[in-house]
MMTF fields as JSON, N, C-alpha, C and O atoms, coordinates in Angstrom:
{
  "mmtfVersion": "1.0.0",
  "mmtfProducer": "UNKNOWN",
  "numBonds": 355,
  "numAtoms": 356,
  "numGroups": 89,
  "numChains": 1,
  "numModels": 1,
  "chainsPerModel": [1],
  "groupsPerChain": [89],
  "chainIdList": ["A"],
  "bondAtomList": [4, 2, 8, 6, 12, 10, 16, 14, 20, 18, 24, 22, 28, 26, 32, 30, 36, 34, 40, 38, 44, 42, 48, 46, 52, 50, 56, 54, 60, 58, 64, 62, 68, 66, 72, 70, 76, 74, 80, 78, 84, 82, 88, 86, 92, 90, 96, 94, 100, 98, 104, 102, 108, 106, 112, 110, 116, 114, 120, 118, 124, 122, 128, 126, 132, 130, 136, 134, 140, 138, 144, 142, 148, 146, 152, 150, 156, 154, 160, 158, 164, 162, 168, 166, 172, 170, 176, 174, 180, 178, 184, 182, 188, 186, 192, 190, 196, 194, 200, 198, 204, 202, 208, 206, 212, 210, 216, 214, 220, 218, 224, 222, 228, 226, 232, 230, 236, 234, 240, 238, 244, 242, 248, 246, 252, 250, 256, 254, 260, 258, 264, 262, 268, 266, 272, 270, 276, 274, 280, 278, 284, 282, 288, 286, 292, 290, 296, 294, 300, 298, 304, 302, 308, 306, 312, 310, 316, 314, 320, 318, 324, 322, 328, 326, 332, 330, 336, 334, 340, 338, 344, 342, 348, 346, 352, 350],
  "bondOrderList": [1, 1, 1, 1, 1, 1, 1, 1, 1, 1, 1, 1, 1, 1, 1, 1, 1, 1, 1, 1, 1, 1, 1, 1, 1, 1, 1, 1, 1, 1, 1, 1, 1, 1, 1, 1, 1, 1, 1, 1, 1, 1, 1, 1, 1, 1, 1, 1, 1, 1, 1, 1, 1, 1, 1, 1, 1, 1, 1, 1, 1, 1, 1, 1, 1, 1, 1, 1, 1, 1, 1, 1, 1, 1, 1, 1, 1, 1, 1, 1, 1, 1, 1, 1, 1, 1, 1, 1],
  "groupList": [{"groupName": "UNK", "atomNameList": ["N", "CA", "C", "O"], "elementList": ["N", "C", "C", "O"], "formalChargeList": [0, 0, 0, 0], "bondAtomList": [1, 0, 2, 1, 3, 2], "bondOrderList": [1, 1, 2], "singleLetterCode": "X", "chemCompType": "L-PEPTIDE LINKING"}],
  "groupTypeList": [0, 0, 0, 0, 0, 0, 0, 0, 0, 0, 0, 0, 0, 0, 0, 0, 0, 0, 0, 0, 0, 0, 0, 0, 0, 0, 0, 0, 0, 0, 0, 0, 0, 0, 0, 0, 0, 0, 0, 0, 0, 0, 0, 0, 0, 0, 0, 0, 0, 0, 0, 0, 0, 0, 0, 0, 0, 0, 0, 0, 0, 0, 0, 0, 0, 0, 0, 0, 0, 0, 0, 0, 0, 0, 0, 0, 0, 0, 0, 0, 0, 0, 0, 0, 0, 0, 0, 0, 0],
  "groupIdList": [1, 2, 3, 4, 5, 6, 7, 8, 9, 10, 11, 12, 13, 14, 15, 16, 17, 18, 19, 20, 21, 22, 23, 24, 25, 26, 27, 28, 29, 30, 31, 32, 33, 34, 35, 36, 37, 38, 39, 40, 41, 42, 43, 44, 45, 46, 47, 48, 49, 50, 51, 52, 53, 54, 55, 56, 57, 58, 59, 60, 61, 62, 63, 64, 65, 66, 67, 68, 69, 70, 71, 72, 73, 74, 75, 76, 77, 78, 79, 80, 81, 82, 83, 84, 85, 86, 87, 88, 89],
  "secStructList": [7, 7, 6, 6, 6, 6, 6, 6, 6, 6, 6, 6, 6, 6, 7, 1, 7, 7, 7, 6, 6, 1, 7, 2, 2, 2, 2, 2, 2, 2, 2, 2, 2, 2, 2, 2, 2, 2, 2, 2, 2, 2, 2, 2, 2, 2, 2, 2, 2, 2, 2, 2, 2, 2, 2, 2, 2, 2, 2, 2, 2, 2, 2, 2, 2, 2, 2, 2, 2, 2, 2, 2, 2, 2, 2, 2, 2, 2, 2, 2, 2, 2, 2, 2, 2, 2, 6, 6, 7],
  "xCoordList": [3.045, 3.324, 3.829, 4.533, 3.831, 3.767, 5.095, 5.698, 5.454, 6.849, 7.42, 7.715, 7.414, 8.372, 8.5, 9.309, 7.34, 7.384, 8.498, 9.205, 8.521, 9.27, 10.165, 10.023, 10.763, 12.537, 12.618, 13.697, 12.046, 12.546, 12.792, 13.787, 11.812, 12.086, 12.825, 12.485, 13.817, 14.673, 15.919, 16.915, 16.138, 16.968, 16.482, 17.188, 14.808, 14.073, 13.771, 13.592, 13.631, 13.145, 14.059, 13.739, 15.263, 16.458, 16.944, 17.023, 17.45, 17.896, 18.965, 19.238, 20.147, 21.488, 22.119, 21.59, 22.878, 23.462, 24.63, 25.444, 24.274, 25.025, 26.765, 27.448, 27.006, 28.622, 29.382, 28.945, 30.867, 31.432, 31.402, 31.289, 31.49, 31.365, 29.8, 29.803, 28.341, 27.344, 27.201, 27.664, 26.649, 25.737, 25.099, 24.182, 25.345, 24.798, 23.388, 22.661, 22.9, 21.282, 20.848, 19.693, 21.305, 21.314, 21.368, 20.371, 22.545, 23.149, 21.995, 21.396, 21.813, 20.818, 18.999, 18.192, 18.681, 17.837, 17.608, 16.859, 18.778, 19.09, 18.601, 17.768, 19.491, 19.111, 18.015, 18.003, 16.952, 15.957, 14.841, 13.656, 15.509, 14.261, 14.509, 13.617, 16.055, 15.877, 15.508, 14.719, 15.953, 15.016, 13.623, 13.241, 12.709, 11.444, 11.099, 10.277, 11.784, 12.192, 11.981, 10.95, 12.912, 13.444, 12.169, 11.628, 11.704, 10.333, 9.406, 9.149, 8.825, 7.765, 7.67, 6.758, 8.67, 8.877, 8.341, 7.53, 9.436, 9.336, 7.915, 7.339, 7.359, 5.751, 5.078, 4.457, 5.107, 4.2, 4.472, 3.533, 5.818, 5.903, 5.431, 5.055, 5.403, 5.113, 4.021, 3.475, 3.144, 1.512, 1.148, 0.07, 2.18, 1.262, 1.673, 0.698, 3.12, 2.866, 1.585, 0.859, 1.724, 0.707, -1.133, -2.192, -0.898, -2.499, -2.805, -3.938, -1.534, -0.94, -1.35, -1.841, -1.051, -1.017, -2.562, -2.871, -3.291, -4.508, -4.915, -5.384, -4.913, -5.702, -5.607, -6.384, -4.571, -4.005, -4.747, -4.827, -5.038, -5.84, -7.38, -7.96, -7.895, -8.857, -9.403, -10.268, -8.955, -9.025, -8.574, -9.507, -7.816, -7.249, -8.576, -9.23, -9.257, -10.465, -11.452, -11.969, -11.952, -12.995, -12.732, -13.77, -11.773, -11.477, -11.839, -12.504, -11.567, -11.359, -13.038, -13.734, -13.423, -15.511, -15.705, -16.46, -15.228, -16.089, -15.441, -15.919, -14.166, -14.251, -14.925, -15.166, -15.135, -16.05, -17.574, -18.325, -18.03, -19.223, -19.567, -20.499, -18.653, -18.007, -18.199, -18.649, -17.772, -17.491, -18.66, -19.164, -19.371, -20.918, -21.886, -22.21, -22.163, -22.622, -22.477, -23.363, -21.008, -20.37, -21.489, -22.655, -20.998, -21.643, -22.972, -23.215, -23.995, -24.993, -25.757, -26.892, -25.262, -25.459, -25.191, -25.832, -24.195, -23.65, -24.66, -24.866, -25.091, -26.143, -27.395, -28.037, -28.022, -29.276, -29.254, -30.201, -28.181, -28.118, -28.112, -28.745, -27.55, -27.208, -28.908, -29.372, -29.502, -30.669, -31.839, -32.822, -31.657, -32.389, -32.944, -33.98, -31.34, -30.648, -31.125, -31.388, -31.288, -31.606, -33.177, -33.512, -34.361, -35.439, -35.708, -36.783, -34.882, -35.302, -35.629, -36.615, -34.353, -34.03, -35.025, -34.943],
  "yCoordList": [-8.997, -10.327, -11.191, -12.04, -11.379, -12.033, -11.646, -12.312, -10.09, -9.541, -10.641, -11.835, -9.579, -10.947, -12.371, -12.863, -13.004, -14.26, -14.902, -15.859, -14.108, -13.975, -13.162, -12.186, -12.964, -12.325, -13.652, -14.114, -14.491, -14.857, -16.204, -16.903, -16.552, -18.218, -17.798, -18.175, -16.995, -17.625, -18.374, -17.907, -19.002, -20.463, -21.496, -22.102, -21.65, -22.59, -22.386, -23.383, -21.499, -20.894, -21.101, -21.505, -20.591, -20.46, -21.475, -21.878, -22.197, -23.68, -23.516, -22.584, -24.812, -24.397, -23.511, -23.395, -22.89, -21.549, -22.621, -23.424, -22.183, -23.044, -22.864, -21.96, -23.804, -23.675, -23.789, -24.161, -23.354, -22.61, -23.905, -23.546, -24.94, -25.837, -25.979, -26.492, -25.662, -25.942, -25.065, -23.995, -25.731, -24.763, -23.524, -23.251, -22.88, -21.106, -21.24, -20.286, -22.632, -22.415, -22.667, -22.307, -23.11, -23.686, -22.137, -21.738, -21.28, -20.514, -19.424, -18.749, -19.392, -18.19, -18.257, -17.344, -19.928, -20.315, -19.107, -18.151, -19.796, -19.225, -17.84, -17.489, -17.04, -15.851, -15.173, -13.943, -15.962, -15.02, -15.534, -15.204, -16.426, -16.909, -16.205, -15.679, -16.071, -14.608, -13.499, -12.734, -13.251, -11.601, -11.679, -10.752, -12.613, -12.78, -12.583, -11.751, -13.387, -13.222, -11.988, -11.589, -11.329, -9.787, -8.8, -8.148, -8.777, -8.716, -8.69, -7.668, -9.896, -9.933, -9.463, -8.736, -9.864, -9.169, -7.88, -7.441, -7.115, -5.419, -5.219, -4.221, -5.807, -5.535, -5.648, -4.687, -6.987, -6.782, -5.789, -5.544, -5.233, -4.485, -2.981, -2.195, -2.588, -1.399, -1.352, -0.251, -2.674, -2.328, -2.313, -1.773, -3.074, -3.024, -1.197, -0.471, -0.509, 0.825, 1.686, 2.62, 0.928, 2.378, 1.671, 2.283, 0.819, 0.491, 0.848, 0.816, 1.229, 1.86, 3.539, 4.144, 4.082, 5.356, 5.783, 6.965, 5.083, 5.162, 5.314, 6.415, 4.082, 4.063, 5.059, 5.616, 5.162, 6.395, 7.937, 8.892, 8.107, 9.254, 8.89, 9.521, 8.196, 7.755, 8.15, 9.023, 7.572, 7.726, 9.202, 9.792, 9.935, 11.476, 12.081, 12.547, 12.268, 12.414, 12.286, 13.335, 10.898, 10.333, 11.233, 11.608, 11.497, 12.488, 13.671, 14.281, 14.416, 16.084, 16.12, 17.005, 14.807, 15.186, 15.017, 15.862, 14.04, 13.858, 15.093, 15.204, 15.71, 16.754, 18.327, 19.286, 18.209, 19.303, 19.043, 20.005, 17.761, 17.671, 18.056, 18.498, 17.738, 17.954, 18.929, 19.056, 20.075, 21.587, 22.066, 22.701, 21.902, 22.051, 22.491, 23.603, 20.866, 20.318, 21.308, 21.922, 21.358, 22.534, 23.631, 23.731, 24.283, 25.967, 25.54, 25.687, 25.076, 24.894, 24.346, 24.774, 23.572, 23.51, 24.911, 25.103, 25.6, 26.321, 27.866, 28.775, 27.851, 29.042, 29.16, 30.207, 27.546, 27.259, 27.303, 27.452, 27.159, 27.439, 28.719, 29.042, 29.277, 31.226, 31.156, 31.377, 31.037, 31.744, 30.959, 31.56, 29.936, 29.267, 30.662, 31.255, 30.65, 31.354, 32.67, 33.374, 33.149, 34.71, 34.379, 35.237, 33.395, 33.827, 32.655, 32.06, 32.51, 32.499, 34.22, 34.717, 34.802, 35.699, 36.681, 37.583],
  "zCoordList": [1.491, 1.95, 0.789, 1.336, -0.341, -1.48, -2.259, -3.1, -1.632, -2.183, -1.157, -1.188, -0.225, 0.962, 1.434, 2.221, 0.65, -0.032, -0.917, -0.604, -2.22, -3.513, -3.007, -3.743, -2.464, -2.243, -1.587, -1.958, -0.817, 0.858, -0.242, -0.049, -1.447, -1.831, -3.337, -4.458, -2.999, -4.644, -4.061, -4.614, -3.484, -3.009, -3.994, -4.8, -3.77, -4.46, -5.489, -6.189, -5.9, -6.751, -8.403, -9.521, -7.788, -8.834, -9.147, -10.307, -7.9, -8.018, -7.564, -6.808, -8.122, -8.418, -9.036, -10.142, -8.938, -9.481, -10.498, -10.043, -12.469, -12.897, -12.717, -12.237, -13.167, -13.056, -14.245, -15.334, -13.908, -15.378, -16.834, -18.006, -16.533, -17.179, -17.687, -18.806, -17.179, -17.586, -19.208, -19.601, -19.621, -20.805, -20.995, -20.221, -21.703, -22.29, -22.163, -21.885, -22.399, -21.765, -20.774, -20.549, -20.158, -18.449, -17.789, -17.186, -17.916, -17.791, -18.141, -17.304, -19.507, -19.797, -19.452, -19.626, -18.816, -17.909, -16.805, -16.607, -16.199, -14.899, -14.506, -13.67, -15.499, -15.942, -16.365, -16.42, -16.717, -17.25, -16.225, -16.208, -15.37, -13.994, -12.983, -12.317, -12.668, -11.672, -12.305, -11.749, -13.425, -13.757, -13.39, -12.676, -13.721, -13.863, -12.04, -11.657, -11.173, -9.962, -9.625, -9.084, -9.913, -9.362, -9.653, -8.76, -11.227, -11.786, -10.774, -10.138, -10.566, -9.849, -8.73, -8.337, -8.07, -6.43, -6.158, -5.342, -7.621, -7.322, -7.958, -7.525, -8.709, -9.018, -7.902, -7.448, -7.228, -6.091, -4.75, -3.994, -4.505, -3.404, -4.043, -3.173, -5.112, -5.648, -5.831, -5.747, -6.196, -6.091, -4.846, -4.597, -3.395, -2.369, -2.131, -1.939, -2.153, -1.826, -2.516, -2.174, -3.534, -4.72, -3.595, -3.455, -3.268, -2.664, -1.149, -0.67, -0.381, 0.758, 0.721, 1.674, -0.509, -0.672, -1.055, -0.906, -1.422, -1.978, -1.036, -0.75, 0.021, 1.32, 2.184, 2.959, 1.91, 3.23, 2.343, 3.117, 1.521, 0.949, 1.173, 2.056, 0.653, 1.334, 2.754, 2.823, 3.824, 5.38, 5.364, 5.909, 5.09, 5.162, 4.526, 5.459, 3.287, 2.652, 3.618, 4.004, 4.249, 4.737, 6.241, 6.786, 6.743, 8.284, 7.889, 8.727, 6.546, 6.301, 6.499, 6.998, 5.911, 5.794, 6.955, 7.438, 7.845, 8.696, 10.607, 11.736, 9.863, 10.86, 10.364, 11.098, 8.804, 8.588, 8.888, 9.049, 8.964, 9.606, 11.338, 12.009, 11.462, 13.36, 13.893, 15.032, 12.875, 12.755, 12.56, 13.486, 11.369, 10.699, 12.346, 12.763, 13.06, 14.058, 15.142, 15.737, 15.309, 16.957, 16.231, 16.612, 15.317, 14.903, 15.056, 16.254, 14.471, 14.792, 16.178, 16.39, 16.958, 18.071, 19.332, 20.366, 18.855, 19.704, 19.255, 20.059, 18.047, 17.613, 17.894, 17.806, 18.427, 18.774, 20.817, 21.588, 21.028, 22.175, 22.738, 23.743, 22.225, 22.074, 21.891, 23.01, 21.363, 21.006, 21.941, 22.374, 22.115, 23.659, 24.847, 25.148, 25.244, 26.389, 26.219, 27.194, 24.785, 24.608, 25.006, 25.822, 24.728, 24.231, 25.897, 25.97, 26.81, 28.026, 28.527, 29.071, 28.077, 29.091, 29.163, 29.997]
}
């Protein structure tokens, strides 16, 4: 949200775009506020993927346990039943 924040406000951000008559510092202003711009943006959309990718390992991790517990559960339920059924019979 904060990337697409910072792309959506460099209108405001930048200002006027100088003109050929302005000054080398006006000019080299300009310039090192959109870099800083461009900068930040791509920092924050790359930390939200890298915090995207985490999560998404996470939940993939937290499923692998909780369908090997699942599994655990079936076999054992299904071995105590077998042996119910035998020590009816």
């Amino acid at each position: 949200m904060v990337g697409l924040g910072l792309a959506a406000s460099w209108p405001w951000t930048l200002g006027r775009v100088p003109g050929a008559k302005d000054s080398i510092e006006s000019k080299l202003e300009f310039l090192q506020t959109g870099g800083i711009l461009v900068f930040a943006t791509l920092a924050s959309l790359v930390t939200a993927s890298v915090g995207a990718i985490i999560l998404a390992r996470a939940a993939r991790e937290e499923y692998r346990e909780e369908l090997s517990e699942n599994l655990k559960d079936l076999v054992t339920e299904t071995q105590e039943a077998i042996n119910r059924k035998r020590a009816q019979d």
